[in-house]
VODO-824112 format. One record per atom (N, C-alpha, C, CB): residue in three letters; z negated, x, y. Coordinates in steps of 0.001 Angstrom, whole numbers, padded with zeros to 6 digits, always signed. Atoms other than C-alpha are relative to their C-alpha. Glycine has a CB too. Example, Ala and Ser with C-alpha at 12.3 -4.5 7.8 and 13.67 -1.06 7.14 Angstrom:
2
ala+000000+000890-001190/ala-007800+012300-004500/ala+000000+000900+001200/ala-001246-000992+000027/ser+000060-000820-001190/ser-007140+013670-001060/ser-000730-000770+001090/ser+001415+000414+000462/
This chain:
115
unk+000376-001304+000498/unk+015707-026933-017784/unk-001468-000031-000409/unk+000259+001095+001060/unk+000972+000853+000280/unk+012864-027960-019736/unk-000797+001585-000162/unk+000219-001304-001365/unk+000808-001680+000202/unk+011709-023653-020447/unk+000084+000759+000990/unk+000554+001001-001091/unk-000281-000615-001348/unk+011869-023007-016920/unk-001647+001015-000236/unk+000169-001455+001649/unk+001265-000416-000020/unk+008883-020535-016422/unk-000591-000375+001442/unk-000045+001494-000348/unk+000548+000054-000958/unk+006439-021395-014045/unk-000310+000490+001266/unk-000458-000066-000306/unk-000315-001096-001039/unk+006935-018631-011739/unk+001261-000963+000845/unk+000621+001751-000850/unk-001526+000947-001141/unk+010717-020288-010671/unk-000343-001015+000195/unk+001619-000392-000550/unk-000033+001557-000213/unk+009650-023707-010884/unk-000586+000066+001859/unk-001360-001027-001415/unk+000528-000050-001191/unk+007187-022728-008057/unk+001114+000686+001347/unk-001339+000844-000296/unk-000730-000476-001495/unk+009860-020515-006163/unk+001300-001197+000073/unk+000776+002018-000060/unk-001149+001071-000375/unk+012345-023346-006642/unk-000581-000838+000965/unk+000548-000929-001233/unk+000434+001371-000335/unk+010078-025950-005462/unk-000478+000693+001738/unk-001512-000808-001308/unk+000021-000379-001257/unk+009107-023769-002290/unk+001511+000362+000966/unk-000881+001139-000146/unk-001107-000107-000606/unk+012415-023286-001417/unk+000984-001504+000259/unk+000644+001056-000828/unk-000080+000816+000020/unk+013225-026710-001848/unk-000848-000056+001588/unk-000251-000498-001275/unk+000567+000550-001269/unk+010347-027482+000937/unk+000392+001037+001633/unk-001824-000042-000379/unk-000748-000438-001234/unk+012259-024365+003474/unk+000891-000889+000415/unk+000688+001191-000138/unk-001130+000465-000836/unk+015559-026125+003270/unk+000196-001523+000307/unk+001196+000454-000640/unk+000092+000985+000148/unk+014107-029622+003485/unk-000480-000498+001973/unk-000968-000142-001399/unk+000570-000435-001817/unk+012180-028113+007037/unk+000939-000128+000799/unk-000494+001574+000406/unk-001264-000056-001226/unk+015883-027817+008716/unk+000022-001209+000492/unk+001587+000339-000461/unk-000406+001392-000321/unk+015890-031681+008672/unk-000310-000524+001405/unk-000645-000897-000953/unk+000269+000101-002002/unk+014187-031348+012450/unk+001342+000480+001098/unk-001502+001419+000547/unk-000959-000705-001095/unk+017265-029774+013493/unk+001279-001251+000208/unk+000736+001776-000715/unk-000969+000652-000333/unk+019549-033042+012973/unk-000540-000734+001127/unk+000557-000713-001039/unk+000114+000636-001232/unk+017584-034511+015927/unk+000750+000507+000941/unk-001183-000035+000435/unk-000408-000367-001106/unk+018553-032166+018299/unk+001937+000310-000178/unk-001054+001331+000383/unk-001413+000168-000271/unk+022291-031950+016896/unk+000110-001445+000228/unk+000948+000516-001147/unk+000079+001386+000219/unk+022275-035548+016880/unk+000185-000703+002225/unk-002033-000330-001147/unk-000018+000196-001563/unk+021163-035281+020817/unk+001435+000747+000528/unk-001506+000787+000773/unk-001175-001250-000687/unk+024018-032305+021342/unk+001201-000733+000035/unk+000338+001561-001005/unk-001168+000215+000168/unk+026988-034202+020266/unk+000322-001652+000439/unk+000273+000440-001418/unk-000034+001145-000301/unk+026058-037663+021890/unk-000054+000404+001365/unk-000932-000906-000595/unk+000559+000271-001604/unk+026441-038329+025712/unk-000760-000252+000749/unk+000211-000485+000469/unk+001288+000048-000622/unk+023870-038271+028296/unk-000671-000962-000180/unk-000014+000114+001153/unk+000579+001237-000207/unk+023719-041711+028951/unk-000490-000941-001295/unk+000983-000689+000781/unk+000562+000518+001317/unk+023077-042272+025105/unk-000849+000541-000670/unk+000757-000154-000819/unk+000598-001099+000640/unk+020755-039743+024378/unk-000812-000496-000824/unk-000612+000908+000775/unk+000787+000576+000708/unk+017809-041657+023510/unk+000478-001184-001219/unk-000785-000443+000960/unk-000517+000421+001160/unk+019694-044098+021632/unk+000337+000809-001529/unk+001033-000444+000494/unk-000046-001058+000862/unk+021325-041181+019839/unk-001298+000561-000881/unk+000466+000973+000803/unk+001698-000662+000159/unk+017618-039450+019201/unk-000441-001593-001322/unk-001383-000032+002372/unk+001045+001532+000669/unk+016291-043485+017689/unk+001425-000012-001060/unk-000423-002065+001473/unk-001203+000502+001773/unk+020008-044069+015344/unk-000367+001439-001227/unk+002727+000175+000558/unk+000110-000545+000848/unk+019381-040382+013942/unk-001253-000278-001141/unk+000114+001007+000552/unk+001255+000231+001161/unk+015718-041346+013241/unk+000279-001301-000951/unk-001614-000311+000843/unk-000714+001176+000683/unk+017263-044466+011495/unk+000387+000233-001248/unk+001143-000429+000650/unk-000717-001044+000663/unk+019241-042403+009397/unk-000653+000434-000806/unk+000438+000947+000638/unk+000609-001165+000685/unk+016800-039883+008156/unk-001010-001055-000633/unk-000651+001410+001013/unk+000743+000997+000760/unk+014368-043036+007416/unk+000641-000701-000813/unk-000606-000824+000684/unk-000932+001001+001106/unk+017055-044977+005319/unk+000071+001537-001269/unk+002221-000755+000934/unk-000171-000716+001410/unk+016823-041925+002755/unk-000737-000250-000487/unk+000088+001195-000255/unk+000268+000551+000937/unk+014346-043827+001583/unk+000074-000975-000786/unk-000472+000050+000070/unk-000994+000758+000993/unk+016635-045809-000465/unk-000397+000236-001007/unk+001360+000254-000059/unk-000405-000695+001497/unk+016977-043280-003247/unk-000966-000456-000720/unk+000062+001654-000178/unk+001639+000148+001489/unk+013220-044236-004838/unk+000621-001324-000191/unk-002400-000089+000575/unk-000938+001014+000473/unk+014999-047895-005184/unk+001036+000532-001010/unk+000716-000597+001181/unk-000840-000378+001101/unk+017826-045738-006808/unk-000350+000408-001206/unk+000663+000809+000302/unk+000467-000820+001359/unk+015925-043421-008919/unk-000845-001184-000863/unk-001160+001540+000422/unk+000470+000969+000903/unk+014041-046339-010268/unk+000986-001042-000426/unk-001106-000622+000560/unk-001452+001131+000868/unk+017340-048652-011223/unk+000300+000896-000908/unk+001714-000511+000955/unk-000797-001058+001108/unk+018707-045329-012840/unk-000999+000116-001132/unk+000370+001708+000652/unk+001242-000552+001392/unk+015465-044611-014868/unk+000013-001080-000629/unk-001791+000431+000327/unk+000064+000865+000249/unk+015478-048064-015873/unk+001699-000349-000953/unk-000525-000586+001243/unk-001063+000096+000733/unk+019206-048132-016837/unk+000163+001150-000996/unk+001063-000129+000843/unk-000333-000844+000260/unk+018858-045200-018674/unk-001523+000010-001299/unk+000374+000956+001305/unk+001137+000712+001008/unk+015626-046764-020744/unk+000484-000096-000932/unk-000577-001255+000196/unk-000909+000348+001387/unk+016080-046451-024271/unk-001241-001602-000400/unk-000028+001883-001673/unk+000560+000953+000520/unk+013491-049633-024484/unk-001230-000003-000430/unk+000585-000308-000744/unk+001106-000419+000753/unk+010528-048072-025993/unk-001594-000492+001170/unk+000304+001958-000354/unk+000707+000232-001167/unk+007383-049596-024081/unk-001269+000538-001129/unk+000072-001751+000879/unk+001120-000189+000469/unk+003774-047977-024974/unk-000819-000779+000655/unk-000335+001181-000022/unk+001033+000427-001046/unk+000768-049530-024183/unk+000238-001202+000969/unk-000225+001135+000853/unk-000105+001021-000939/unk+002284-052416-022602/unk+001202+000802+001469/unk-001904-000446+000504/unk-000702-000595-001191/unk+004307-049857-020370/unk+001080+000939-000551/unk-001027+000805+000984/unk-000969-000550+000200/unk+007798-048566-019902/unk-000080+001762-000738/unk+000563-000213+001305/unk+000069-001350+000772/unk+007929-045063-022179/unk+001548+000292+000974/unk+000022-000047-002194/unk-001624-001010-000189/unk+010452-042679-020296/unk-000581+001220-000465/unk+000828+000290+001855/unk+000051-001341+000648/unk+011411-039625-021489/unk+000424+001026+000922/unk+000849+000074-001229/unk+000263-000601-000577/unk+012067-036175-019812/unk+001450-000430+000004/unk-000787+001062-000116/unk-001893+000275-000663/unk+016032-036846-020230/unk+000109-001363+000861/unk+001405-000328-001575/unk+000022+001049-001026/unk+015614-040323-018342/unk-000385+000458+001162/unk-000789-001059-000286/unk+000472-000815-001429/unk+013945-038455-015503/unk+001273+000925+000208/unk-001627+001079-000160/unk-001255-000877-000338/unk+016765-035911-015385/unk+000865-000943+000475/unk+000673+000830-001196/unk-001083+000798-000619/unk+019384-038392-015308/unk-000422-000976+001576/unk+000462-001071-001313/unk+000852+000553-001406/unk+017002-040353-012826/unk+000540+000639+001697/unk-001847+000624-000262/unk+000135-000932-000705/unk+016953-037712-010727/unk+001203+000949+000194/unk-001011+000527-000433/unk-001012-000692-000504/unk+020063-035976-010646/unk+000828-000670+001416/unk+000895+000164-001209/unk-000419+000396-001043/unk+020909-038209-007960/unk-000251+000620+001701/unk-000396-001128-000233/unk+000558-001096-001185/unk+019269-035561-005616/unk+001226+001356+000261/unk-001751+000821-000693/unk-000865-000618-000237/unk+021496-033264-006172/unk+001887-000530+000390/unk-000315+000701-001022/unk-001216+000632-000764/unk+024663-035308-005411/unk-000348-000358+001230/unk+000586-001190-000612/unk+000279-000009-001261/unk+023177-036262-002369/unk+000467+000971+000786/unk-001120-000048+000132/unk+000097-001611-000893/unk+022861-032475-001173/unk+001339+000332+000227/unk-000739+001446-000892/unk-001881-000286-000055/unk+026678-032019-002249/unk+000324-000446+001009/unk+001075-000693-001058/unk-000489+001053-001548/unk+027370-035365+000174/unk-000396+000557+000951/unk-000593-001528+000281/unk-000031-000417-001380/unk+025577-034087+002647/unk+000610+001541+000439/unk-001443-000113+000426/unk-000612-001362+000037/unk+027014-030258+002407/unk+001640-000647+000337/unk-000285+000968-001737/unk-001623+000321-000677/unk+030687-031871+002660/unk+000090-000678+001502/unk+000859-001201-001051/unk+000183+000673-001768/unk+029607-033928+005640/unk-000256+001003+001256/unk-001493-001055+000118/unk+000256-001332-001261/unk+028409-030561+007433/unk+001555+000270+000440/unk-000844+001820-000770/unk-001092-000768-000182/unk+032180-029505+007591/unk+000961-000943+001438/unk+000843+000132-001704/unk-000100+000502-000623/unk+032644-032118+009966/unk-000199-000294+000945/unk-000006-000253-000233/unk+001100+000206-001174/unk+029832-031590+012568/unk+000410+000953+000420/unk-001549-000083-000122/unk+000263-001033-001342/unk+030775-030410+015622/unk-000494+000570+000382/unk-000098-000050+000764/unk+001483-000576-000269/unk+029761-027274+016733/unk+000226+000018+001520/unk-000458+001665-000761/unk+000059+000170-000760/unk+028260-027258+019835/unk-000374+001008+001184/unk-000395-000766-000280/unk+000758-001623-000562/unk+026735-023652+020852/unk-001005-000250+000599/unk+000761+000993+001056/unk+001055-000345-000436/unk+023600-025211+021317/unk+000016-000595+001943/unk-000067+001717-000439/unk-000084+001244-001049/unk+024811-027500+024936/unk+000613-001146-000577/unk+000835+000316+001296/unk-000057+001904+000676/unk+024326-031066+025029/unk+002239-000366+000787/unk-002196-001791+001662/unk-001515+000213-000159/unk+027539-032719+025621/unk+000332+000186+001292/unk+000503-001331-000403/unk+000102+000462-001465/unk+029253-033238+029156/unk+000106-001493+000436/unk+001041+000662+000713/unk-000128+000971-000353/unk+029829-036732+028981/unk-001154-000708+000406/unk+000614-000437-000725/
């Protein structure tokens, strides 16, 4: 949306950094739905997890790259604003994946497990 006005961009992009804030809360589901005696394990695989999303800059740079029409300025790759889009739409499939994966997480009311 290349005539976005600057007003939404900013309330997009702050709302972006609210629902990005929840991401503290898969620790403690993470602790809720694992057993005592694994807690800390549990607690160290989620942080595992949440650090392997930095994959995607590996992705978004193969995609921008496959998606290169060739043009180099200056000695350097020329992308364009549609290579970044396509780049980058990989953010939003993510969000989908992870939105279908919610439907799956046990709820817990907030106690850790009994096992």
């Amino acid at each position: 949306f290349p005539d976005l006005p600057k007003n939404v961009v900013y309330l997009l992009l702050f709302l972006l950094g609210v629902f990005y804030g929840a991401e503290v809360i898969v620790f403690a589901v993470g602790r809720e739905v694992s057993p005592r005696q694994a807690a800390g394990t549990a607690v160290a695989v989620v942080n595992m997890i949440v650090s392997l999303g930095g994959f995607a800059q590996p992705v978004v740079g193969m995609l921008l790259d496959w998606h290169w029409s060739g043009e180099i300025v200056n000695n350097l790759h020329a992308y364009t604003a549609e290579d970044y889009r396509f780049a980058l739409s990989i953010i939003p499939v993510f969000m989908a994946v992870g939105i279908c994966l919610l439907f799956f997480l046990k709820e817990t009311g907030c106690k850790l497990s009994k096992e």
